[in-house]
N, C-alpha and C positions, 0 to 999 in steps of 0.2 A: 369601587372597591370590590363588589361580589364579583364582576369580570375578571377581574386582575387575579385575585387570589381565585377563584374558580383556574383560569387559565396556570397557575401555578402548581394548582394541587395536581390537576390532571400533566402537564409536563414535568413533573417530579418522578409521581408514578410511574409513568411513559419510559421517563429513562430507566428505573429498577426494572421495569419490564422487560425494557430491552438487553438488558446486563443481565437478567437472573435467565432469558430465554437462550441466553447465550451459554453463561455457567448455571444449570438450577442445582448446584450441591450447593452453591455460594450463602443461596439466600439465608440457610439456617445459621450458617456463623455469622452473616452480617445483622440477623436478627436476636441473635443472643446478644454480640457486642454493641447493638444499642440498648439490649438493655443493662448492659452494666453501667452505660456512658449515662442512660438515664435515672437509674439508683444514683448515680453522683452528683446529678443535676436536683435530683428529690433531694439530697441533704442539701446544697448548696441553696436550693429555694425557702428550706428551713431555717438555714441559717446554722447548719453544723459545720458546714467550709463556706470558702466562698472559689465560685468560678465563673469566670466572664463568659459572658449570654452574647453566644456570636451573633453579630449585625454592627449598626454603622452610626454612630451619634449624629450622621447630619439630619438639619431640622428643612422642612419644606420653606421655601424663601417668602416671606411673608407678601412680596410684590405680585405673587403669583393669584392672590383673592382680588388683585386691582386689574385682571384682566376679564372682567365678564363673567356673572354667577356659572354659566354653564361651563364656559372654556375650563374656568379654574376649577369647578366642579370635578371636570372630566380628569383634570391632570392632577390634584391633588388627590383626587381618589384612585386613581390609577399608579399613581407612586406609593401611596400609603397602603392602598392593597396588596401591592406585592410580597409587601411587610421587610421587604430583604435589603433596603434603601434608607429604611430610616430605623429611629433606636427601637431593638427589641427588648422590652422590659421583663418579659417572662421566658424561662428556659422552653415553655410547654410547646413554643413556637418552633425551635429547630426541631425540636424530639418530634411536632408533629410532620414537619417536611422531613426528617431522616425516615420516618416510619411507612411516609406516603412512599417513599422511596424503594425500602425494605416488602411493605408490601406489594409492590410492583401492579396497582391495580388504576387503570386510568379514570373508572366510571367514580370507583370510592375515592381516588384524588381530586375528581371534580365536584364531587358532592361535599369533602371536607373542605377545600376553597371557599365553594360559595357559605359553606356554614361560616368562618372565617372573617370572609368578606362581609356577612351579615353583620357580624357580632363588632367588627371594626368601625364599622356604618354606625349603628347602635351608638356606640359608645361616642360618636361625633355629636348628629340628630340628639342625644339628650340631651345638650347643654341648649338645644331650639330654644327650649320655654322662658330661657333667659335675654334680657335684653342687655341690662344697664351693667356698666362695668363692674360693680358690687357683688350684683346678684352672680354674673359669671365667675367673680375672686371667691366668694362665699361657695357657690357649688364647685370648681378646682379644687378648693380645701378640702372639702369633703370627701371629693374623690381621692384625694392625695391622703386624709387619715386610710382609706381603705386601703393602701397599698400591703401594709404587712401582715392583716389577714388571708389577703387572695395570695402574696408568696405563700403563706402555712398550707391553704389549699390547694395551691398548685405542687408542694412538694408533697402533698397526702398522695395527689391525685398522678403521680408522676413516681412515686413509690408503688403504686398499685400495679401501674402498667406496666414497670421496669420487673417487677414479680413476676407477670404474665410471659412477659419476654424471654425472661431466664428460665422460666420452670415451662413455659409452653413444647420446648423441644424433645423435654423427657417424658414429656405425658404420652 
């Protein structure tokens, strides 16, 4: 997972790289218009609108854990890391690949990757402590109450940066 999205953040940026090294007047209107596109993603993570969170509802084929801890390791992390393959549940996801993009910087696209891929790992590795089918229905739940406070923080925190975006140009 930290490979995958490491190697995504940094070929995001690569390409804004190579498009703002081409046009560099582009970059400031492409980084204003993401921050409108993400003020709308802040309300919609709110829950003032709603707007579909581009990516793909397909789920990783459950056959693929019956080929070898490590093979499956590598492929299920390597698809889930790239995050672009499977369902994105949070807006904060494209905003942060449009931004890697906007910013044009390959060293900070690899370093927000592997934060990414950290954080995606993370979130797998916790359910380890659990063995029995109960214990992991019991901790799902859990995580599934949490869904509609981390939307409110991701639209706080998605509202913040969409401000920066907008108002960065005229400072």
């Amino acid at each position: 997972m930290v490979l995958a999205g490491t190697a995504l953040g940094a070929v995001f940026a690569t390409a804004g790289a190579v498009l703002f090294a081409l046009a560099p007047r582009a970059q400031t209107p492409f980084a204003f218009l993401l921050g409108v596109i993400t003020l709308l993603y802040a309300l919609s993570e709110a829950g003032y609108m709603k707007l579909p969170v581009p990516g793909r509802d397909w789920q990783v084929p459950a056959d693929w854990v019956h080929d070898g801890f490590y093979r499956s390791a590598v492929i299920f992390g390597g698809t889930v890391g790239f995050g672009v393959f499977t369902r994105v549940p949070y807006a904060s996801f494209p905003i942060l690949l449009a931004w890697l993009f906007v910013s044009g910087e390959p060293a900070y696209g690899a370093v927000a990757g592997v934060i990414y891929g950290v954080c995606r790992a993370v979130s797998i590795y916790s359910s380890a402590p659990y063995s029995s089918t109960e214990e992991l229905v019991g901790w799902n739940q859990r995580m599934m109450a949490m869904i509609p406070s981390i939307h409110r923080l991701t639209g706080v925190a998605l509202a913040v940066f969409a401000a920066y975006l907008i108002v960065a140009p005229v400072l």
